[in-house]
C-alpha positions as CSV (number, residue, x, y, z in Angstrom):
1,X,0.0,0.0,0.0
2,X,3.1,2.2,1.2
3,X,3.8,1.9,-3.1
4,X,0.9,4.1,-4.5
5,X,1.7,7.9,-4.7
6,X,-0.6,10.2,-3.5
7,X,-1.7,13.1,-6.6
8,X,-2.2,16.4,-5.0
9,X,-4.6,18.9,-6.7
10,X,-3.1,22.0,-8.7
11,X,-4.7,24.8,-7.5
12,X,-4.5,27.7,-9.8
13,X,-5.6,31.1,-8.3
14,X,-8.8,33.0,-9.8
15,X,-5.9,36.0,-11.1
16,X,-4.2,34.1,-13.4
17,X,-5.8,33.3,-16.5
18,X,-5.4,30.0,-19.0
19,X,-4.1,30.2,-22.3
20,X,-6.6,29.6,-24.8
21,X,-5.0,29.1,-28.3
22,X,-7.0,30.4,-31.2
23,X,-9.3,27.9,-33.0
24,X,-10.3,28.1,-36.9
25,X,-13.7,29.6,-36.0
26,X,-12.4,32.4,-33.9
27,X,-12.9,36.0,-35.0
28,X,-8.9,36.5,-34.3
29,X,-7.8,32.8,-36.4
30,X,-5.5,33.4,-39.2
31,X,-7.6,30.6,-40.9
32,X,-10.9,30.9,-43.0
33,X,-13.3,28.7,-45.4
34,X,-13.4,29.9,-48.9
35,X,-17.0,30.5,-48.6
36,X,-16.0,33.4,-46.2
37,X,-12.8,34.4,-47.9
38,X,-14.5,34.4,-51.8
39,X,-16.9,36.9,-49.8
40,X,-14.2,38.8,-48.7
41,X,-13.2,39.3,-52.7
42,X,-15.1,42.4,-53.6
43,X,-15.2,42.4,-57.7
44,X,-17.9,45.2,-58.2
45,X,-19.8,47.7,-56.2
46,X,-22.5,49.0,-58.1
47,X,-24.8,51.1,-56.1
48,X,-25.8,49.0,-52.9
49,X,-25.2,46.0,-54.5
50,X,-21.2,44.3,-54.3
51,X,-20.0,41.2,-56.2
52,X,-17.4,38.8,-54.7
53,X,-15.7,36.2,-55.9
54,X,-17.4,32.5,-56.3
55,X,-15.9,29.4,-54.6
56,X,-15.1,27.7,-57.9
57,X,-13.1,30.9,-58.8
58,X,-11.1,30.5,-55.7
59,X,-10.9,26.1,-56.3
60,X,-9.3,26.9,-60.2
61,X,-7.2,29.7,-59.0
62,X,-5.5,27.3,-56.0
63,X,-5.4,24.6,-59.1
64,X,-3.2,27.1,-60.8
65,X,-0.9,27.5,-58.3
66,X,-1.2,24.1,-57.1
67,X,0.1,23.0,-60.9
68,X,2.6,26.2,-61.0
69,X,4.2,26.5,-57.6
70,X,6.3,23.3,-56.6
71,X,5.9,24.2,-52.9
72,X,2.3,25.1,-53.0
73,X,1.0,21.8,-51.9
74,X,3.2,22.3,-48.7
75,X,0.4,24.7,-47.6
76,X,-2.7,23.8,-49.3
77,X,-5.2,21.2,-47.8
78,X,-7.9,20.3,-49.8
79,X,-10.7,20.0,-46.8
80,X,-9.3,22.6,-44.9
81,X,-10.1,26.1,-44.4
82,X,-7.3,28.1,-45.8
83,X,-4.5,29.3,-44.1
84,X,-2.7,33.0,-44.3
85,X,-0.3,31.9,-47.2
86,X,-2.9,30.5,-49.6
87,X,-5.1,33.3,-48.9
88,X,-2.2,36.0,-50.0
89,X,-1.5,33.9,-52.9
90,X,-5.4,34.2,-54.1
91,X,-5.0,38.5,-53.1
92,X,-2.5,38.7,-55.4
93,X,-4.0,37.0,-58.2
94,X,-7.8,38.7,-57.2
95,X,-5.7,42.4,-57.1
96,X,-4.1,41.8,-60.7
97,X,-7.6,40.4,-61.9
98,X,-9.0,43.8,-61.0
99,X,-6.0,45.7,-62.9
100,X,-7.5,44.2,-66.0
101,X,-9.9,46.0,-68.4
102,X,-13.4,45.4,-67.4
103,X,-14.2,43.4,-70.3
104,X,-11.1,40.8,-69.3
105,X,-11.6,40.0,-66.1
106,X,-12.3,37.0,-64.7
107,X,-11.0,35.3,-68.0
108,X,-9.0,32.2,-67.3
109,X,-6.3,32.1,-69.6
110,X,-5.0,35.7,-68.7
111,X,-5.0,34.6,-65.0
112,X,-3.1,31.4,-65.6
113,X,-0.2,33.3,-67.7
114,X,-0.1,35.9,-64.9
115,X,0.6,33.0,-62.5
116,X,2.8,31.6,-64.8
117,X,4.8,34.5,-66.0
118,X,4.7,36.0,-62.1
119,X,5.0,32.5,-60.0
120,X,7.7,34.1,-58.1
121,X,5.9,36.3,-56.7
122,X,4.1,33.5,-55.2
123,X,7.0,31.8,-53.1
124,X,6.3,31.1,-49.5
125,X,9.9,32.5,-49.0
126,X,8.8,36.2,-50.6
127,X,5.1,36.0,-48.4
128,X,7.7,35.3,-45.6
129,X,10.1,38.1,-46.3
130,X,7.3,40.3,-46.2
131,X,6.2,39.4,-42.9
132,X,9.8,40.3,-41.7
133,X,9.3,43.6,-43.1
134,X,5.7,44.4,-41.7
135,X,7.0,43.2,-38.4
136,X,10.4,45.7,-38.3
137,X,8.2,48.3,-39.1
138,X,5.7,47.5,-36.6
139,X,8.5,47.3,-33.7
140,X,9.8,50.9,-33.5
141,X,5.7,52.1,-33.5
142,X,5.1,49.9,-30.5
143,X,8.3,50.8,-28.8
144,X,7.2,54.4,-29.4
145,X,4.3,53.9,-28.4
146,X,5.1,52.5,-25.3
147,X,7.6,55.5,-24.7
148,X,4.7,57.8,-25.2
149,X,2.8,56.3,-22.6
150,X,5.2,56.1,-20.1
């Protein structure tokens, strides 16, 4: 009997809080479906009325990059909601889609030669670089910030 060890509770005080990690249908998750995110992809606004993007826009714009970008798969899961990278990867394709003429948008063939002329611009390595960069800047404004208030 002298063998079995005796568990005493944890007993965590009401001041300090849990951690919580963010799940996919938190308002602050990264993640999104591609119902929500072809919503997000404002084509027209004509009056009160706006157009977005369909879902099978957004399915033949991740098989062009899926086809184009050798590390695209790395990030892309088919039954998932989409992560940050995939999601910039679709922004960039939806903001030259806009640059077109009216009358050429939304026409497949231009979009895949963009994506294939321009699949460098699509490398997680460039998304990544420019996270580096939004973070240096954002460093000095909080540190200032923090200076201000002090």
């Amino acid at each position: 009997m002298d063998d079995i060890p005796v568990i005493t509770p944890e007993i965590i005080p009401n001041e300090i809080k849990r951690f919580r990690p963010i799940r996919t249908g938190d308002e602050n998750s990264k993640y999104c479906s591609k119902e929500k995110f072809a919503r997000r992809l404002i084509t027209e606004i004509e009056g009160d009325k706006t157009r977005s993007r369909s879902v099978a826009t957004i399915n033949k714009w991740i098989i062009l990059l899926l086809e184009n970008e050798p590390n695209f798969y790395r990030f892309y899961k088919p039954e998932q909601n989409l992560n940050d990278y995939v999601m910039w990867c679709l922004e960039q394709i939806h903001q030259e889609d806009l640059t077109l003429p009216k009358r050429g948008r939304g026409n497949p063939k231009i979009i895949a030669e963009f994506v294939k002329n321009n699949i460098h611009l699509f490398s997680a390595q460039r998304y990544q670089e420019l996270l580096r960069n939004e973070h240096a800047k954002e460093q000095p404004i909080d540190s200032a910030k923090a200076i201000i208030a002090a």
